[in-house]
C-alpha positions in Angstrom: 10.7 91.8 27.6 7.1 90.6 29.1 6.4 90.5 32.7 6.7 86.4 32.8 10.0 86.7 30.9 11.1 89.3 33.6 9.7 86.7 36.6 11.3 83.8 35.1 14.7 85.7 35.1 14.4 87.1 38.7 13.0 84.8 39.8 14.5 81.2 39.9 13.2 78.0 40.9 16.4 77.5 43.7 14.5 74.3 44.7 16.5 71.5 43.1 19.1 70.2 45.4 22.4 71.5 43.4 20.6 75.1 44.0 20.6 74.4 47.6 23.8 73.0 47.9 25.1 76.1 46.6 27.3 78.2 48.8 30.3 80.2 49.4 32.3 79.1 51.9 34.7 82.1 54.0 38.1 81.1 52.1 36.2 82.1 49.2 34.5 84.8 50.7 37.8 86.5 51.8 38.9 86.1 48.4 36.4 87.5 46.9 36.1 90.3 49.1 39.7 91.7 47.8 38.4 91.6 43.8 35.6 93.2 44.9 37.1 96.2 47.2 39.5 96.9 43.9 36.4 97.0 41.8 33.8 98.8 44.0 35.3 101.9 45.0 33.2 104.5 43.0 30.1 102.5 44.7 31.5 104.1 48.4 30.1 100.8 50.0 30.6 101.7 53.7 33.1 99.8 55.5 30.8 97.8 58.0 29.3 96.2 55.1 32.3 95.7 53.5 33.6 94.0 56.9 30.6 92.0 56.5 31.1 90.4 53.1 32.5 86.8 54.8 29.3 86.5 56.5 27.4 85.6 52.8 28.4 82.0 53.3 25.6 81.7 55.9 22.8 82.4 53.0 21.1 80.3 49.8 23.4 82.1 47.0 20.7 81.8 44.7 18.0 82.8 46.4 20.4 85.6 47.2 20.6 86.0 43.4 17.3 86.1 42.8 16.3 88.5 45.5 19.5 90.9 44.6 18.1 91.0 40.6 15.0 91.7 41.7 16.3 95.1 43.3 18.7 95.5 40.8 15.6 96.1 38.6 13.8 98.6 40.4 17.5 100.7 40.5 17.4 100.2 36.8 14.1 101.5 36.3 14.9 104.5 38.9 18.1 105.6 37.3 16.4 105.7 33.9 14.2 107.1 34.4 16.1 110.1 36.0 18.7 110.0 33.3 16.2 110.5 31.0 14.6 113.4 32.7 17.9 115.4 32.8 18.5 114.7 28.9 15.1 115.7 28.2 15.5 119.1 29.9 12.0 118.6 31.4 13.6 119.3 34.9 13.5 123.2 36.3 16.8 124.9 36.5 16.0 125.4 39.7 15.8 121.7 41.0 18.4 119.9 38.0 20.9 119.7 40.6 18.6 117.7 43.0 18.2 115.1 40.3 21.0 114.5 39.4 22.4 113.9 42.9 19.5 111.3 43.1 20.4 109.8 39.5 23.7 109.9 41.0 22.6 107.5 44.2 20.4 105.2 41.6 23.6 104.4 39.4 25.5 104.1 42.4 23.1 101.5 43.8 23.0 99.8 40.6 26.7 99.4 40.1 26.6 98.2 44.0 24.2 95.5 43.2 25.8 94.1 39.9 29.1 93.6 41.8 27.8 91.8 44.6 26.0 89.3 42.4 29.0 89.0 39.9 31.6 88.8 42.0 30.6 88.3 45.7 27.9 85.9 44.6 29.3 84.5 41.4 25.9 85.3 39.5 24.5 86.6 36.6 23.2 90.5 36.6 19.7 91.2 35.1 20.2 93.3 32.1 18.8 96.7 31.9 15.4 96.2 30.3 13.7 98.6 27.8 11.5 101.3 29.5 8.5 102.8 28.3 7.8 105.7 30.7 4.8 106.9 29.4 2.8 103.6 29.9 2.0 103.2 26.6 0.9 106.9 25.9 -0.4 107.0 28.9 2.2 109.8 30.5 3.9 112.2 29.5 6.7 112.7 31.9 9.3 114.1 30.1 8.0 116.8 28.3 5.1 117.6 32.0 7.6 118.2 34.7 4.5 117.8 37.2 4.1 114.4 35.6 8.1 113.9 36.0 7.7 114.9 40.1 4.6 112.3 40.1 6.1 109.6 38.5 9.2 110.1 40.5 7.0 109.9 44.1 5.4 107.1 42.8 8.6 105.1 42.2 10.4 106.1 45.1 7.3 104.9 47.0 7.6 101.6 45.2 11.7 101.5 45.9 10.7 101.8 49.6 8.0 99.5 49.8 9.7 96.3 47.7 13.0 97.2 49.7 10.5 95.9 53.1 9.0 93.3 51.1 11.9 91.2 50.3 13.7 92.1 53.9 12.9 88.3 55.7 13.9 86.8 52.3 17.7 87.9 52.9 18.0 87.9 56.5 19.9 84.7 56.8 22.9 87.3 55.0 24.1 90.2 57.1 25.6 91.8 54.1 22.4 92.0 51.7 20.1 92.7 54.6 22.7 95.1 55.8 22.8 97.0 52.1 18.9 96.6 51.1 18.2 98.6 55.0 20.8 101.1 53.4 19.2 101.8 50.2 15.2 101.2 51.4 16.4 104.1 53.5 17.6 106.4 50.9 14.8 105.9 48.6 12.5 107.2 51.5 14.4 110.2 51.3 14.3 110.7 47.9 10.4 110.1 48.6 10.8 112.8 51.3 12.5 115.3 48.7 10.3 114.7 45.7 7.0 115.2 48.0 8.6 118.8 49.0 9.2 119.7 45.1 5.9 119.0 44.3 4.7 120.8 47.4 6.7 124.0 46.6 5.7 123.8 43.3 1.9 124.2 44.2 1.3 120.9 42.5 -0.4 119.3 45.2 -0.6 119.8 49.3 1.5 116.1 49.2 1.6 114.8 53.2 4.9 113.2 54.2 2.3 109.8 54.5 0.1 107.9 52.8 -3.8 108.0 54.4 -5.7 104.6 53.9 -4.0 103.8 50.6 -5.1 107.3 49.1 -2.8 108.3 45.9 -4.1 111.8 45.6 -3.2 113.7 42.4 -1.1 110.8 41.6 -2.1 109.4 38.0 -4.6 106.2 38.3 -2.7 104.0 36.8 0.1 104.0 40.0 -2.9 103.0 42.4 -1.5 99.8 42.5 1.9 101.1 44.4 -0.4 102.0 47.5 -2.6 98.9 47.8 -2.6 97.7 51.2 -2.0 101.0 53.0 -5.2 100.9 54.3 -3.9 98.4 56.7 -4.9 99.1 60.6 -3.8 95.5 61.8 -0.1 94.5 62.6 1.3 91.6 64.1 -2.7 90.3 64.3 -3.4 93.0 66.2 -6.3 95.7 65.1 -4.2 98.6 65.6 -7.8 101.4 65.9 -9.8 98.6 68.6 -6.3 98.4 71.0 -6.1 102.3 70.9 -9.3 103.9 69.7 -7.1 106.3 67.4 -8.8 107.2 64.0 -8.0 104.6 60.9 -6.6 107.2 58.9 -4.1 108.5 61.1 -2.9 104.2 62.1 -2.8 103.4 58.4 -0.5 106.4 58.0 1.4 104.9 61.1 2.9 101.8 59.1 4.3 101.5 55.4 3.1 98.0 54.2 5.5 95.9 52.3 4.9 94.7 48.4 5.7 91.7 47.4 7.8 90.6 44.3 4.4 90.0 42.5 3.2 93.2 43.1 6.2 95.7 42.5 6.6 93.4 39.1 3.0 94.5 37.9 4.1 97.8 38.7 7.0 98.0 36.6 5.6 95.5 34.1 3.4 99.2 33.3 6.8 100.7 32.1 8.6 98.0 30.3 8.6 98.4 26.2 
């Protein structure tokens, strides 16, 4: 799978008027809600979302769709790649049972976000694609456990980031905005936990932030998941002029979203 092939399926023209005229309206809503609480129970939604489920009518079910295969992507590539990692016995004894709690939360998000498109939604998951985790030979991440802990930040990063990105484009739905603002914050802590591994591993003196786009020991090729953190305006306003605080320390002060375009190139590295 190409990256067009992977933008054409995630992302669908929901322009024509029978794609606007999509909805669900609450009858169905409500009756879809009981399929899905019988089917979702290893997913341990939390109940407000749950309680939330009738309010999808308000939203563009296919833009919803679209938006929701997106993400189901990334959680693809994330549990993957951590799957992998365990099989591959590249992981320290000493941290295995941190990664597989995180592969754990990845395949729960995953099964979460192919119900709700199936059954709350009425769509069409993306399939799994194939990975290639070494970039074409360009990593080696199962067989370097540094390169596994760098790879992981740098993906976690991403997961944060796109999980911003696509926020405005599922407002009008309290349940997806609800559930993406659930996982964007779990995959900061996973960022949070991976930056400590590395730390304690003497791998790299990795800050909790990233300082004007910076990637550090990172490899090269993941620049691309920090462009734009050099930021120092928000909301039009140049952050350093309104409070003479160093640039370094106001780009550290905001994450900056990516958009569909950019998180695709990003994964588009690892796709076979």
């Amino acid at each position: 799978m190409n990256l067009l092939k992977l933008l054409d399926t995630m992302c669908p023209d929901t322009k024509t008027p029978e794609e606007k005229d999509t909805f669900f309206s609450r009858r169905d809503a409500f009756r879809q809600f009981g399929d899905l609480s019988k089917k979702m129970a290893m997913a341990a939604i939390p109940l407000g979302i749950l309680s939330a489920l009738p309010k999808v009518a308000k939203a563009d079910t296919a833009s919803l769709i679209g938006v929701l295969n997106y993400a189901l992507t990334l959680e693809h590539l994330e549990y993957r790649y951590y799957q992998t990692g365990i099989e591959s016995n590249v992981i320290t004894s000493a941290d295995r049972v941190i990664f597989q709690k995180i592969r754990d939360h990845e395949l729960a998000h995953v099964k979460f976000l192919q119900e709700v498109i199936a059954i709350v939604l009425g769509g069409t998951p993306v399939e799994e694609p194939n990975f290639d985790f070494t970039a074409g030979g360009n990593f080696a991440p199962f067989t370097d456990y540094p390169t596994f802990l760098a790879l992981s930040q740098a993906f976690e990063d991403t997961g944060v980031r796109a999980y911003k990105g696509q926020a405005a484009n599922v407002k009008e739905s309290d349940v997806v905005l609800t559930a993406a603002l659930s996982i964007h914050s779990v995959e900061a802590r996973h960022a949070s936990m991976v930056r400590r591994l590395r730390t304690k591993k003497g791998q790299d003196t990795v800050k909790g932030w990233i300082t004007n786009g910076s990637i550090g020991s990172l490899p090269v090729a993941t620049q691309a998941i920090y462009a734009g953190e050099e930021n120092v305006s928000q909301g039009g306003v140049n952050v350093v002029s309104l409070t003479g605080i160093d640039a370094g320390a106001v780009s550290e002060a905001w994450d900056e979203p990516l958009t569909d375009q950019q998180v695709l190139g990003i994964a588009s590295l690892f796709l076979a």
